[in-house]
mmCIF file as Biopython writes it, N, C-alpha, C and O atoms, coordinates in Angstrom:
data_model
#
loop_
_atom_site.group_PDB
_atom_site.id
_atom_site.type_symbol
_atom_site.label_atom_id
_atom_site.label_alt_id
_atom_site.label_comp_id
_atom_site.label_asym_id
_atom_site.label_entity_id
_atom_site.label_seq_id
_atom_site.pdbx_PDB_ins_code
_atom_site.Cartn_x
_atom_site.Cartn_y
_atom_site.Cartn_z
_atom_site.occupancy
_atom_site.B_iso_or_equiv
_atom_site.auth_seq_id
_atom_site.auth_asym_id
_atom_site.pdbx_PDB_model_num
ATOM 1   N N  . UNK A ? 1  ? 93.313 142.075 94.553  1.0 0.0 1  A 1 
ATOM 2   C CA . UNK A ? 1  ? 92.566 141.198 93.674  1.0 0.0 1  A 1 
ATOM 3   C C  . UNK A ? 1  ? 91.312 140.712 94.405  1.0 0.0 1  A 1 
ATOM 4   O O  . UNK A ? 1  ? 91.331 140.150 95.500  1.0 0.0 1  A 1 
ATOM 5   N N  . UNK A ? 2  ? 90.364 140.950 93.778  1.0 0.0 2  A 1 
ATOM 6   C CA . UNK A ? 2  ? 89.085 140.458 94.532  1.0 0.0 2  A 1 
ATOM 7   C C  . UNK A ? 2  ? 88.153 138.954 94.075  1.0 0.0 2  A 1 
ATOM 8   O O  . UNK A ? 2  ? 87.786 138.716 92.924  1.0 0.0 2  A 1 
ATOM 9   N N  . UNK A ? 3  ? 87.952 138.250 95.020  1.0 0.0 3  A 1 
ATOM 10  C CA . UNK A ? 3  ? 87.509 136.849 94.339  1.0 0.0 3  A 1 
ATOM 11  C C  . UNK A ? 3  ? 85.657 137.005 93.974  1.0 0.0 3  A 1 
ATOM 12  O O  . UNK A ? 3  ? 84.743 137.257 94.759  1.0 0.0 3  A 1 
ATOM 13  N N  . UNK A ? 4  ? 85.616 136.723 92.403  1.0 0.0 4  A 1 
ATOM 14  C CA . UNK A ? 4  ? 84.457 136.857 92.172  1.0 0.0 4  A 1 
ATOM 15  C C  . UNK A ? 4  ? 83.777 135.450 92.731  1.0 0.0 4  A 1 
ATOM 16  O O  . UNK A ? 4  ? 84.545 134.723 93.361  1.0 0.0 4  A 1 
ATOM 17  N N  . UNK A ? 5  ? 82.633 135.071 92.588  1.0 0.0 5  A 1 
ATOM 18  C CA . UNK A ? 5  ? 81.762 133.680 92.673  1.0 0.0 5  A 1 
ATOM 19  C C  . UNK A ? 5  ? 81.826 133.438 91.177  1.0 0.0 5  A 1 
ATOM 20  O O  . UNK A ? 5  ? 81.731 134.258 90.264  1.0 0.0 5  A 1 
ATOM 21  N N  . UNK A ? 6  ? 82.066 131.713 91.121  1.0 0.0 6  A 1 
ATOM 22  C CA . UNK A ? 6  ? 81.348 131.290 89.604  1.0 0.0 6  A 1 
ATOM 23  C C  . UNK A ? 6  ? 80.139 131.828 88.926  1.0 0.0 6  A 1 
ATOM 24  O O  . UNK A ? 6  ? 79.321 132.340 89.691  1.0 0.0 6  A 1 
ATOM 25  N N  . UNK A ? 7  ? 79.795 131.826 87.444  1.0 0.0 7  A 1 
ATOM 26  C CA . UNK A ? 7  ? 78.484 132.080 87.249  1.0 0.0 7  A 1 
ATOM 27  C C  . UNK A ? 7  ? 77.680 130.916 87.625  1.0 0.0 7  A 1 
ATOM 28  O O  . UNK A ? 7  ? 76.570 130.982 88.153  1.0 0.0 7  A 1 
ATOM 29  N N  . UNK A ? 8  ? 78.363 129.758 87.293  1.0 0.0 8  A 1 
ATOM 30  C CA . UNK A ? 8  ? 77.381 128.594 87.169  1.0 0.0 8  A 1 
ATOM 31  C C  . UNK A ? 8  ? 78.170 127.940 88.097  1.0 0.0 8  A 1 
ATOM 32  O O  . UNK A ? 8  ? 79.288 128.398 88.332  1.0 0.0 8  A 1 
ATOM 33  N N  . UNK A ? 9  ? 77.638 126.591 88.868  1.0 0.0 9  A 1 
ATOM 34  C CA . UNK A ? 9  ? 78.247 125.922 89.245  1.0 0.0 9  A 1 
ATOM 35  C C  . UNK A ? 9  ? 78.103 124.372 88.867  1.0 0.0 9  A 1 
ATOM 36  O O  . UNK A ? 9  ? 77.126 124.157 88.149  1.0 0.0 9  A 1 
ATOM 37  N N  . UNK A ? 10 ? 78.935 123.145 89.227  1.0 0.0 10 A 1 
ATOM 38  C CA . UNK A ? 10 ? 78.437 122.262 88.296  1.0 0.0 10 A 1 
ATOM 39  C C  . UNK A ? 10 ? 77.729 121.124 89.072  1.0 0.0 10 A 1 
ATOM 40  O O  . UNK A ? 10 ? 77.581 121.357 90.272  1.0 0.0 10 A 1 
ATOM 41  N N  . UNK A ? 11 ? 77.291 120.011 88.644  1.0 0.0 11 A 1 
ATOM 42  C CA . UNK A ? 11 ? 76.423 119.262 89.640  1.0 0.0 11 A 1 
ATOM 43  C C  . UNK A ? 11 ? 76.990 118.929 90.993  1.0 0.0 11 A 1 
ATOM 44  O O  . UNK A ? 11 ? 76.555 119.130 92.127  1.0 0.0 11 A 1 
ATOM 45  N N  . UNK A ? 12 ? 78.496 118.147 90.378  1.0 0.0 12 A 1 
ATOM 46  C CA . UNK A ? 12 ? 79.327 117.849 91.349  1.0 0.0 12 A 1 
ATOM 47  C C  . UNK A ? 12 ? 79.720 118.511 92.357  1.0 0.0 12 A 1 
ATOM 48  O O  . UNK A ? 12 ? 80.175 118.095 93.423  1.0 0.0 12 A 1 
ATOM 49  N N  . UNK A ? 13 ? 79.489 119.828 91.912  1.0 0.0 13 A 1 
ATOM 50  C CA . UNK A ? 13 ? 80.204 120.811 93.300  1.0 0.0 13 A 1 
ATOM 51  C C  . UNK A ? 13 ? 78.620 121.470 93.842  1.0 0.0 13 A 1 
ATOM 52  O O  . UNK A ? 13 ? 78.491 122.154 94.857  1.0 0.0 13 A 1 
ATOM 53  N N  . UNK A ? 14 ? 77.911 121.224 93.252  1.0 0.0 14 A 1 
ATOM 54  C CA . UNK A ? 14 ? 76.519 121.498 93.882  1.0 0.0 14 A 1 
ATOM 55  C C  . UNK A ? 14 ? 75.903 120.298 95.139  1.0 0.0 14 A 1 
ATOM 56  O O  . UNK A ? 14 ? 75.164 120.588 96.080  1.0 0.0 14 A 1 
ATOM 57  N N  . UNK A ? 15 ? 76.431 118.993 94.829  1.0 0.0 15 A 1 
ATOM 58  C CA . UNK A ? 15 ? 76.067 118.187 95.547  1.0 0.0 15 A 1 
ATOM 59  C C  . UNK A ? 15 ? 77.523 118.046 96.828  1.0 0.0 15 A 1 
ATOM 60  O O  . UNK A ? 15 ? 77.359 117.576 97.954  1.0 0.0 15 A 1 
ATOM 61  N N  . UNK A ? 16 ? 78.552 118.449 96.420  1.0 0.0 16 A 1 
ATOM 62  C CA . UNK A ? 16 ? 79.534 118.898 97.435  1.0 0.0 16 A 1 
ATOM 63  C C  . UNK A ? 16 ? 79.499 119.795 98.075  1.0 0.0 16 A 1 
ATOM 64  O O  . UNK A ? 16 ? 80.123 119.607 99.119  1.0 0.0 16 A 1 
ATOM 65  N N  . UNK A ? 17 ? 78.904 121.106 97.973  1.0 0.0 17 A 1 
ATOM 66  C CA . UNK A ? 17 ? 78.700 121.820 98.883  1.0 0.0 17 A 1 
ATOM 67  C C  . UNK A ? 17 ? 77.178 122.014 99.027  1.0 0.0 17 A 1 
ATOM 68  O O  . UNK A ? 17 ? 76.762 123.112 98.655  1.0 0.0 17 A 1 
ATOM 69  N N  . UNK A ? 18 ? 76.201 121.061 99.544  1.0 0.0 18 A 1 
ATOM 70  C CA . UNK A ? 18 ? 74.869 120.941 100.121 1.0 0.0 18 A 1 
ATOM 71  C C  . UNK A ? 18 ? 74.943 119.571 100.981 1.0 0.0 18 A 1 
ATOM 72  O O  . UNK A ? 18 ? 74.136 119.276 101.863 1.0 0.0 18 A 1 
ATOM 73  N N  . UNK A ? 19 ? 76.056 118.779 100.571 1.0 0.0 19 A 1 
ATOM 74  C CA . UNK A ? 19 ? 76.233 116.780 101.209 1.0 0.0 19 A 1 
ATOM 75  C C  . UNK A ? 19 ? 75.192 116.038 100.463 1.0 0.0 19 A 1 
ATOM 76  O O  . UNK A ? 19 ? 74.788 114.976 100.938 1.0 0.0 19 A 1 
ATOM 77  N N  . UNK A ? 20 ? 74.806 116.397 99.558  1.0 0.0 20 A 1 
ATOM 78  C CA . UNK A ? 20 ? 74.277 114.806 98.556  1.0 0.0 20 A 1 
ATOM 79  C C  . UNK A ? 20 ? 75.452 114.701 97.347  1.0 0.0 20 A 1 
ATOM 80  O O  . UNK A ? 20 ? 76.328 115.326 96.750  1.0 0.0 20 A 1 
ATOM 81  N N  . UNK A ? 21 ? 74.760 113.400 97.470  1.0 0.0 21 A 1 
ATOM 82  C CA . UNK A ? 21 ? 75.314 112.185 96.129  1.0 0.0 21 A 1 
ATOM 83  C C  . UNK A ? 21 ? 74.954 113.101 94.878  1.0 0.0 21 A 1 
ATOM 84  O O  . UNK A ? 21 ? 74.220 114.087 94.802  1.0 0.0 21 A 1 
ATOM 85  N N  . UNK A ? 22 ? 75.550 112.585 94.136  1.0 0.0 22 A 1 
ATOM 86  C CA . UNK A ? 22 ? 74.941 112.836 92.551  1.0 0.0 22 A 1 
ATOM 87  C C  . UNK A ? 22 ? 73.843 112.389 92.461  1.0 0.0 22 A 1 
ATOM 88  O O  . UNK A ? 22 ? 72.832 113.091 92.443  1.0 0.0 22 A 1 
ATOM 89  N N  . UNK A ? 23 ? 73.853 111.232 92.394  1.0 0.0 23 A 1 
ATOM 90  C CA . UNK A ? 23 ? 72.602 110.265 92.212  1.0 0.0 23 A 1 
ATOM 91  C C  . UNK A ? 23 ? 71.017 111.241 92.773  1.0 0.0 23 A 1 
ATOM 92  O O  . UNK A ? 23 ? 70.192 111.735 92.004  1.0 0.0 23 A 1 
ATOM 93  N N  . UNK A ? 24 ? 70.984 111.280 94.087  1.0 0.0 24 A 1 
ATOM 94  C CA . UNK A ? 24 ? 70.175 111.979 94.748  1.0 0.0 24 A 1 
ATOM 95  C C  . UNK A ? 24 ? 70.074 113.517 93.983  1.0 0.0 24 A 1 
ATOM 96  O O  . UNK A ? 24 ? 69.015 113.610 93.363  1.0 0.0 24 A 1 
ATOM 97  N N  . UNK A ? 25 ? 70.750 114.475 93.910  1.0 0.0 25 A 1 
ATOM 98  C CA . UNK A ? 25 ? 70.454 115.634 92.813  1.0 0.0 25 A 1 
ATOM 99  C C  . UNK A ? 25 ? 70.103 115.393 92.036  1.0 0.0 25 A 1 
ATOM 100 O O  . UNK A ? 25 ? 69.005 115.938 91.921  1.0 0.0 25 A 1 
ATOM 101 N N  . UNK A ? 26 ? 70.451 114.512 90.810  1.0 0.0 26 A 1 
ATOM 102 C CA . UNK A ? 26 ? 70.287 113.935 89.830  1.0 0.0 26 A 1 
ATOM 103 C C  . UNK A ? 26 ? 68.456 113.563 89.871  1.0 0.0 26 A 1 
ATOM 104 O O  . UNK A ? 26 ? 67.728 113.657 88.883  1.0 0.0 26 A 1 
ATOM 105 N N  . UNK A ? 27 ? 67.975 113.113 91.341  1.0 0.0 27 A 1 
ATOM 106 C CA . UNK A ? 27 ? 66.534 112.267 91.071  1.0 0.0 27 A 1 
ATOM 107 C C  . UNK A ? 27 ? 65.784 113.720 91.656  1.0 0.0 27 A 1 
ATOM 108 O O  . UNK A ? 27 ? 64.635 113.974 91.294  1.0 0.0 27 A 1 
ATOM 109 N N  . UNK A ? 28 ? 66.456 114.557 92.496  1.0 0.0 28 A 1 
ATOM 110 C CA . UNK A ? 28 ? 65.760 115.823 92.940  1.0 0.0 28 A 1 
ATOM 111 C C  . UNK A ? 28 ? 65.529 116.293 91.272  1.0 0.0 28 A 1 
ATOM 112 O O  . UNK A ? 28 ? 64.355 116.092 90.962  1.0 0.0 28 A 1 
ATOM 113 N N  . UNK A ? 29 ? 66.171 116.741 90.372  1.0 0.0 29 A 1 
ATOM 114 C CA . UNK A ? 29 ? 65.857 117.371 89.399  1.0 0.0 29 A 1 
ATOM 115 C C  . UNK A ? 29 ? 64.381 116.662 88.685  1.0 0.0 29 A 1 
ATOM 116 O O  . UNK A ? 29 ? 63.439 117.209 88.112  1.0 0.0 29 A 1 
ATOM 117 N N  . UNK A ? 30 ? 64.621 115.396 88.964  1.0 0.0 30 A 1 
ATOM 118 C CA . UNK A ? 30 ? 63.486 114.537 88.330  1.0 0.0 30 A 1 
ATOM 119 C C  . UNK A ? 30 ? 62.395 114.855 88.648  1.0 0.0 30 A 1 
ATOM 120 O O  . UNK A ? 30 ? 61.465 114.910 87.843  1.0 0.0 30 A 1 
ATOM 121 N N  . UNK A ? 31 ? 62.271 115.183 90.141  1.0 0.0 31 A 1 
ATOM 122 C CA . UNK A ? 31 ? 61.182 115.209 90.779  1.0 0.0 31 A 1 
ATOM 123 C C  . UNK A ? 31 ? 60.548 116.779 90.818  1.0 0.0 31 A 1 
ATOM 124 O O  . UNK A ? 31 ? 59.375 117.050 91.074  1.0 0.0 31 A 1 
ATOM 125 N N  . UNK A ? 32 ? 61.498 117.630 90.536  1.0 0.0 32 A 1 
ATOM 126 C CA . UNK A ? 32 ? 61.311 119.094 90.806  1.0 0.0 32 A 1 
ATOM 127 C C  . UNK A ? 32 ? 61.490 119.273 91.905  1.0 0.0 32 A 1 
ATOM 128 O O  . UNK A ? 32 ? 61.233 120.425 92.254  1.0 0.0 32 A 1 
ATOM 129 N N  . UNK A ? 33 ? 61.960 118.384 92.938  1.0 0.0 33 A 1 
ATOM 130 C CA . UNK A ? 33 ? 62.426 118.898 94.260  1.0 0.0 33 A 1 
ATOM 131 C C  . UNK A ? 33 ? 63.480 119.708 94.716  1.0 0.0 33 A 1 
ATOM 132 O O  . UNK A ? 33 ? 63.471 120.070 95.893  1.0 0.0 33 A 1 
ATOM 133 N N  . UNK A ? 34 ? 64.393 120.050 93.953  1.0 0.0 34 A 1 
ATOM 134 C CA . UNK A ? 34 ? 65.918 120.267 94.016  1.0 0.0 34 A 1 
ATOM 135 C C  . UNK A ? 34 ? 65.729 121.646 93.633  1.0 0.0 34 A 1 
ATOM 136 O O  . UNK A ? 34 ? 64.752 122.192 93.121  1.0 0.0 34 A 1 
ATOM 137 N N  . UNK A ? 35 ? 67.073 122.191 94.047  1.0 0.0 35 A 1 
ATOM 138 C CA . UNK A ? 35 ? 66.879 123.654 93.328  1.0 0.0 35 A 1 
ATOM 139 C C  . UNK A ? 35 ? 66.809 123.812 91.511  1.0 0.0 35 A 1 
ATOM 140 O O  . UNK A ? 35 ? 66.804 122.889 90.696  1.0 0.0 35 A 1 
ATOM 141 N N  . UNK A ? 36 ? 66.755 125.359 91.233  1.0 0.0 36 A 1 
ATOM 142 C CA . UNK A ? 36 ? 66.252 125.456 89.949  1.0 0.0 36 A 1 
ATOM 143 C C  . UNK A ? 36 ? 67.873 125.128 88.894  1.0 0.0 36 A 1 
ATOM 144 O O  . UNK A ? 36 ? 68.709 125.987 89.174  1.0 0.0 36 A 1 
ATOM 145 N N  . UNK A ? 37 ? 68.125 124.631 88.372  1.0 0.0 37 A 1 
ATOM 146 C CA . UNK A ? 37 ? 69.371 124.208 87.246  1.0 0.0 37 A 1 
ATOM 147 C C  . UNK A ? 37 ? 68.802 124.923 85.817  1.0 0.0 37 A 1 
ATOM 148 O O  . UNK A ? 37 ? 67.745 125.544 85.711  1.0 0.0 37 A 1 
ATOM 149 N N  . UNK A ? 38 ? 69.697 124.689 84.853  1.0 0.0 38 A 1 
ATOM 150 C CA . UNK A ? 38 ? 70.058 124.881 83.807  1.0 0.0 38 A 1 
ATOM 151 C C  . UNK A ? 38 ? 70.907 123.624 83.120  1.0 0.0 38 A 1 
ATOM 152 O O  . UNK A ? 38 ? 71.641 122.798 83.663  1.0 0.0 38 A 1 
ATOM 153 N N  . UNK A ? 39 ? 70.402 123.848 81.227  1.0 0.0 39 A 1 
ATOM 154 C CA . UNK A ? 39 ? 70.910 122.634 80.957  1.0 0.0 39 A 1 
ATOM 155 C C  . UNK A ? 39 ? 71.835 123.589 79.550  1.0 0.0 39 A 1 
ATOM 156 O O  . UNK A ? 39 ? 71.024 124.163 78.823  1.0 0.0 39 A 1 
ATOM 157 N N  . UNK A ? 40 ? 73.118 123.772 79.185  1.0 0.0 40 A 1 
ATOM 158 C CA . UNK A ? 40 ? 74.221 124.149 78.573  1.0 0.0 40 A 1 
ATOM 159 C C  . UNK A ? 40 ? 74.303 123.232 77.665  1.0 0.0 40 A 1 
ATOM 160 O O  . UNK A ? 40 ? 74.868 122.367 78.333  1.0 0.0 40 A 1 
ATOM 161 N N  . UNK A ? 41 ? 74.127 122.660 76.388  1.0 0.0 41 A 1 
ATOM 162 C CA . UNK A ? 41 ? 74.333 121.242 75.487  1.0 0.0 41 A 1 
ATOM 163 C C  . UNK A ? 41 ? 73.653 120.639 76.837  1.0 0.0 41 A 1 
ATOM 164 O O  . UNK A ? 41 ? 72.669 120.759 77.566  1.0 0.0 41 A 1 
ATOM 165 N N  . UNK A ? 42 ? 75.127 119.748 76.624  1.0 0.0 42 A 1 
ATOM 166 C CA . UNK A ? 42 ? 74.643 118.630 77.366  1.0 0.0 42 A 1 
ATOM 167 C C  . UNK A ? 42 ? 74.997 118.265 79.386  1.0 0.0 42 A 1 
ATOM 168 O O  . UNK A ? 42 ? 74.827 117.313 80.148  1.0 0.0 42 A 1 
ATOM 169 N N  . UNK A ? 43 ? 75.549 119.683 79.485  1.0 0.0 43 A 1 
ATOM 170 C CA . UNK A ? 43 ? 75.823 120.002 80.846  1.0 0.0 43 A 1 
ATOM 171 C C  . UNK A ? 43 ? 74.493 120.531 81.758  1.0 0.0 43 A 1 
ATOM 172 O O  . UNK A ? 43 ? 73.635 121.279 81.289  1.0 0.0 43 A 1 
ATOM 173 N N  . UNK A ? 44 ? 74.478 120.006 83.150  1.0 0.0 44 A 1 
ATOM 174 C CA . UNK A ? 44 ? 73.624 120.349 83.650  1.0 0.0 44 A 1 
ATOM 175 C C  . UNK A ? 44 ? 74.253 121.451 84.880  1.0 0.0 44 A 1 
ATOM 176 O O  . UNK A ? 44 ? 75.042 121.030 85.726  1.0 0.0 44 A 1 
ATOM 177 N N  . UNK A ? 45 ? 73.776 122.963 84.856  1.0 0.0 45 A 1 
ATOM 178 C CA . UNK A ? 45 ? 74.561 123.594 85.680  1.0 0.0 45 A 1 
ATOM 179 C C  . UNK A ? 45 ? 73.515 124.553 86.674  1.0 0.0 45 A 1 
ATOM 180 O O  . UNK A ? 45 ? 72.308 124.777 86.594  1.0 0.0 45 A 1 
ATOM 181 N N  . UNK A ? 46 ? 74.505 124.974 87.581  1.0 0.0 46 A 1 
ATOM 182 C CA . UNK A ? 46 ? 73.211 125.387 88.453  1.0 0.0 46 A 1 
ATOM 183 C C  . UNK A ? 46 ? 73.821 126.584 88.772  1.0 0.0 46 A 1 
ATOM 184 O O  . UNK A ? 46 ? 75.020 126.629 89.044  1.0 0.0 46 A 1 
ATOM 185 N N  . UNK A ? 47 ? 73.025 127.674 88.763  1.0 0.0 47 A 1 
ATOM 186 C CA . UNK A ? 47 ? 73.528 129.718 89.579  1.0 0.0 47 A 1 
ATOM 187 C C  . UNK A ? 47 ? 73.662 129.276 91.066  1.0 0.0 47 A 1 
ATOM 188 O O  . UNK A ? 47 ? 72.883 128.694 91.822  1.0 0.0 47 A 1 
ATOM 189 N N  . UNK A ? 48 ? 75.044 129.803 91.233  1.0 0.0 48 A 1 
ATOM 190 C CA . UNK A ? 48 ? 75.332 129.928 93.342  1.0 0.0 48 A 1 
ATOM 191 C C  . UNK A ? 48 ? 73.512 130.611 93.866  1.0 0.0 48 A 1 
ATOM 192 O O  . UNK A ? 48 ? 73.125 130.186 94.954  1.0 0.0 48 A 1 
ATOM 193 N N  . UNK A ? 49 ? 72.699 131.423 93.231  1.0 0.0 49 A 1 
ATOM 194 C CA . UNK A ? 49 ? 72.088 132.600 93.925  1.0 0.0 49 A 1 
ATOM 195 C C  . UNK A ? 49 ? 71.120 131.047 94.084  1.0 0.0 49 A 1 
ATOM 196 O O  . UNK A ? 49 ? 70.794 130.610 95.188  1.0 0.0 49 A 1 
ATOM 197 N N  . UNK A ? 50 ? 70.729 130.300 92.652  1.0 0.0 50 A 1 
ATOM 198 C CA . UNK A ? 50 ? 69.313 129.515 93.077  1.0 0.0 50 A 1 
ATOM 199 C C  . UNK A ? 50 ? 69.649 128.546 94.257  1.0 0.0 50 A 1 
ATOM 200 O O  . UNK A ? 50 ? 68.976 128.565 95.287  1.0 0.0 50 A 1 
ATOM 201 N N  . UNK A ? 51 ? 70.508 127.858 94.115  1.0 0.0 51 A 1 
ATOM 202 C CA . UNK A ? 51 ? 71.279 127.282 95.437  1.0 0.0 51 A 1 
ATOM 203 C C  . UNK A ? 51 ? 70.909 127.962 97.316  1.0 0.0 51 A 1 
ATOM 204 O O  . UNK A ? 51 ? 70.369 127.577 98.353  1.0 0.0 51 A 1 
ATOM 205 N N  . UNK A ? 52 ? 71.596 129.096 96.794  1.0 0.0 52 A 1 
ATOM 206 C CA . UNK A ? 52 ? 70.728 129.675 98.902  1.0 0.0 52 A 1 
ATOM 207 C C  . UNK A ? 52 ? 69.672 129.917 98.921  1.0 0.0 52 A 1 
ATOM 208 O O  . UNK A ? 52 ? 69.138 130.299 99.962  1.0 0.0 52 A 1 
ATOM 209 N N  . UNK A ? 53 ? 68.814 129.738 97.448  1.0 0.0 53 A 1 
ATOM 210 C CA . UNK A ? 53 ? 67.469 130.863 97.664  1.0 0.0 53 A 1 
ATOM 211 C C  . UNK A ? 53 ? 66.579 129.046 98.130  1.0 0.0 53 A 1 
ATOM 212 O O  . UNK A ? 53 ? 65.717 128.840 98.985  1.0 0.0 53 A 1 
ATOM 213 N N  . UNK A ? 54 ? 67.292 127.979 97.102  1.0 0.0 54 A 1 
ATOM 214 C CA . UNK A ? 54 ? 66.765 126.771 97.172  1.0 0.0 54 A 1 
ATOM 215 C C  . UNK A ? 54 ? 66.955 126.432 98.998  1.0 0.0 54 A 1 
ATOM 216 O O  . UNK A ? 54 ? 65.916 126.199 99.616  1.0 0.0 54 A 1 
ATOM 217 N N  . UNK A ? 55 ? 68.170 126.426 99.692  1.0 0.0 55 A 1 
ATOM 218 C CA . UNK A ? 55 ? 68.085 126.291 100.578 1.0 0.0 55 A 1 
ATOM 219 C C  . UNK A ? 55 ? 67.300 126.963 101.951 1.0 0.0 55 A 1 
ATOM 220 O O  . UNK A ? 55 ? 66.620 126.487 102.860 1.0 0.0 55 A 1 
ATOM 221 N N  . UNK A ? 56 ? 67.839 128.516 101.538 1.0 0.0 56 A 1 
ATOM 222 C CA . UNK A ? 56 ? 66.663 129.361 102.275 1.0 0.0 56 A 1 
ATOM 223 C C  . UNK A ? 56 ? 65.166 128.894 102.078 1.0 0.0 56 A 1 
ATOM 224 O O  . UNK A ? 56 ? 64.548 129.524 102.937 1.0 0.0 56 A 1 
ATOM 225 N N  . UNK A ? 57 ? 64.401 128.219 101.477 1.0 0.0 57 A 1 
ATOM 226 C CA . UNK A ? 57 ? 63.300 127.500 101.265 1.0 0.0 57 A 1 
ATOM 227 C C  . UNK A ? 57 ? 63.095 126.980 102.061 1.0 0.0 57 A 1 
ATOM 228 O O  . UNK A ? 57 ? 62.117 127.218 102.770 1.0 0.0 57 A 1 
ATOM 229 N N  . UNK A ? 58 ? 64.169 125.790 102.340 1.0 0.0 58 A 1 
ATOM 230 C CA . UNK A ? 58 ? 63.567 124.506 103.355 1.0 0.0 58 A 1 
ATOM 231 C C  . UNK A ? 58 ? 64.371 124.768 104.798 1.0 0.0 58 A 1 
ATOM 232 O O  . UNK A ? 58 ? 65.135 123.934 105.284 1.0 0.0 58 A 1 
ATOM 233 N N  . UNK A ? 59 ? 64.197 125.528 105.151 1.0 0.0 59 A 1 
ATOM 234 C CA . UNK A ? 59 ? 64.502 126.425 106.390 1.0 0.0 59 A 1 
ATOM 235 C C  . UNK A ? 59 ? 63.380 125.626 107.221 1.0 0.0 59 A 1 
ATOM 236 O O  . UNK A ? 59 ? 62.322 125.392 106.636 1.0 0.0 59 A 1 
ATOM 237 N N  . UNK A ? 60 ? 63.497 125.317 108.165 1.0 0.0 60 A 1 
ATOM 238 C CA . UNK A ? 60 ? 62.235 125.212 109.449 1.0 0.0 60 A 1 
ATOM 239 C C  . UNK A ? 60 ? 63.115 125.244 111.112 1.0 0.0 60 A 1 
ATOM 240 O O  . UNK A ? 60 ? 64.223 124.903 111.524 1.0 0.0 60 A 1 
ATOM 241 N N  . UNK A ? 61 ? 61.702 125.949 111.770 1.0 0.0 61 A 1 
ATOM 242 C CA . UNK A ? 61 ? 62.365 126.323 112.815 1.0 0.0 61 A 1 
ATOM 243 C C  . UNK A ? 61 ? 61.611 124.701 113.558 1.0 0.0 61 A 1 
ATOM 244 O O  . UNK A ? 61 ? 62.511 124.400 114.342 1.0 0.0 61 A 1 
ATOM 245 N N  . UNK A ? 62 ? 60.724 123.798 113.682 1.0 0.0 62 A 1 
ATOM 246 C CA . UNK A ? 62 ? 60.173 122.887 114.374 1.0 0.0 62 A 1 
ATOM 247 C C  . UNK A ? 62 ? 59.895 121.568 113.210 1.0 0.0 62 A 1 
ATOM 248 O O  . UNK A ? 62 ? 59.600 121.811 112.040 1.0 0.0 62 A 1 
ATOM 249 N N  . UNK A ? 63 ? 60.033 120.264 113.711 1.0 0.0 63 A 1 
ATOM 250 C CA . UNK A ? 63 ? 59.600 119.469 112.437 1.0 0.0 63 A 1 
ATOM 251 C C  . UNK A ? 63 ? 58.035 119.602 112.550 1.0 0.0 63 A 1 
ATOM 252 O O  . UNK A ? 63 ? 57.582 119.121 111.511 1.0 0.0 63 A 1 
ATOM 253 N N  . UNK A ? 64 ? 57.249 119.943 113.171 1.0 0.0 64 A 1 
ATOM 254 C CA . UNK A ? 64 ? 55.682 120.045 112.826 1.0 0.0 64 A 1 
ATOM 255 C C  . UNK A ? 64 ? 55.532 121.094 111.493 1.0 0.0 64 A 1 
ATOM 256 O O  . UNK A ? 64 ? 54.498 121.012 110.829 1.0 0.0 64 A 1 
ATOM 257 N N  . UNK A ? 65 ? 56.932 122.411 110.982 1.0 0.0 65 A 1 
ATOM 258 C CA . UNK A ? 65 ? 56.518 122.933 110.068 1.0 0.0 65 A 1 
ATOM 259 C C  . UNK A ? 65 ? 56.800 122.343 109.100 1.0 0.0 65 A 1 
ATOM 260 O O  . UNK A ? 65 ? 56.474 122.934 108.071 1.0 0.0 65 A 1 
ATOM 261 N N  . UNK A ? 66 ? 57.428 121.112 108.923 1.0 0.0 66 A 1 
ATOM 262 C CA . UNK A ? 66 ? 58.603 120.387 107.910 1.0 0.0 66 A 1 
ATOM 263 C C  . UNK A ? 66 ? 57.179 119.911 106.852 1.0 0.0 66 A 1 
ATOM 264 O O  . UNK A ? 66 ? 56.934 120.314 105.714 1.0 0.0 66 A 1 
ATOM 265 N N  . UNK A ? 67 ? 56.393 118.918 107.706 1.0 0.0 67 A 1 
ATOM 266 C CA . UNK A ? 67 ? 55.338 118.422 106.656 1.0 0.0 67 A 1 
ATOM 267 C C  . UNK A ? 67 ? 54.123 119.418 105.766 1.0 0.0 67 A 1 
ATOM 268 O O  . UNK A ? 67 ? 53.427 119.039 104.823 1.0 0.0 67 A 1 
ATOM 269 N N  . UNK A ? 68 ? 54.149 120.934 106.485 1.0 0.0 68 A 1 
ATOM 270 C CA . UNK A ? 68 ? 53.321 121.310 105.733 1.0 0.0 68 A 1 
ATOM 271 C C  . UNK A ? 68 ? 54.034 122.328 104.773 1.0 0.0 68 A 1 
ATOM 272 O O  . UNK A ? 68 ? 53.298 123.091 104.148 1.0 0.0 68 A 1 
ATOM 273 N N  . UNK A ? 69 ? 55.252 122.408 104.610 1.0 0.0 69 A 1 
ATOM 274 C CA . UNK A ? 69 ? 55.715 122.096 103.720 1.0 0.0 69 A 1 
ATOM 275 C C  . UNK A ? 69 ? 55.690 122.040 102.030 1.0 0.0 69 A 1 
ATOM 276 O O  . UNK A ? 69 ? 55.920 122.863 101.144 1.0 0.0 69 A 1 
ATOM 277 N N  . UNK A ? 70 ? 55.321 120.753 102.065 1.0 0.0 70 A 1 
ATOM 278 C CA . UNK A ? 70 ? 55.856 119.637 100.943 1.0 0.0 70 A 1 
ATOM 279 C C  . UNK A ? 70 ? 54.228 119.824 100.223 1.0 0.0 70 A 1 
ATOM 280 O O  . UNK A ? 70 ? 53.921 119.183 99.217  1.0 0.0 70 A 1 
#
């Protein structure tokens, strides 16, 4: 039996496996800072792929690259 990945994942387990709050995802979406989501009715859900591609983003090897950045 082979374990697939979710299609979607949900906020809660998006902010559980990265270490933020809800709250904080919740204000990343506000801001467009956060990775890319999807909204289902009234569910807000997010793809595993935008998640590493979001993280592979803010990758830095020194904080002098951190500010240019943003």
């Amino acid at each position: 039996m082979t374990s697939q990945s979710p299609l979607v994942l949900s906020a809660g387990q998006v902010a559980e496996r990265v270490g933020l709050s809800l709250s904080t995802l919740a204000k990343m979406r506000l801001s467009g800072d956060g990775p890319h989501y999807a909204k289902l009715g009234r569910r807000v859900v997010y793809r595993p792929e935008d998640i590493d591609t979001w993280i592979a983003s803010n990758r830095f090897r020194s904080t002098s690259e951190y500010g240019s950045n943003r």
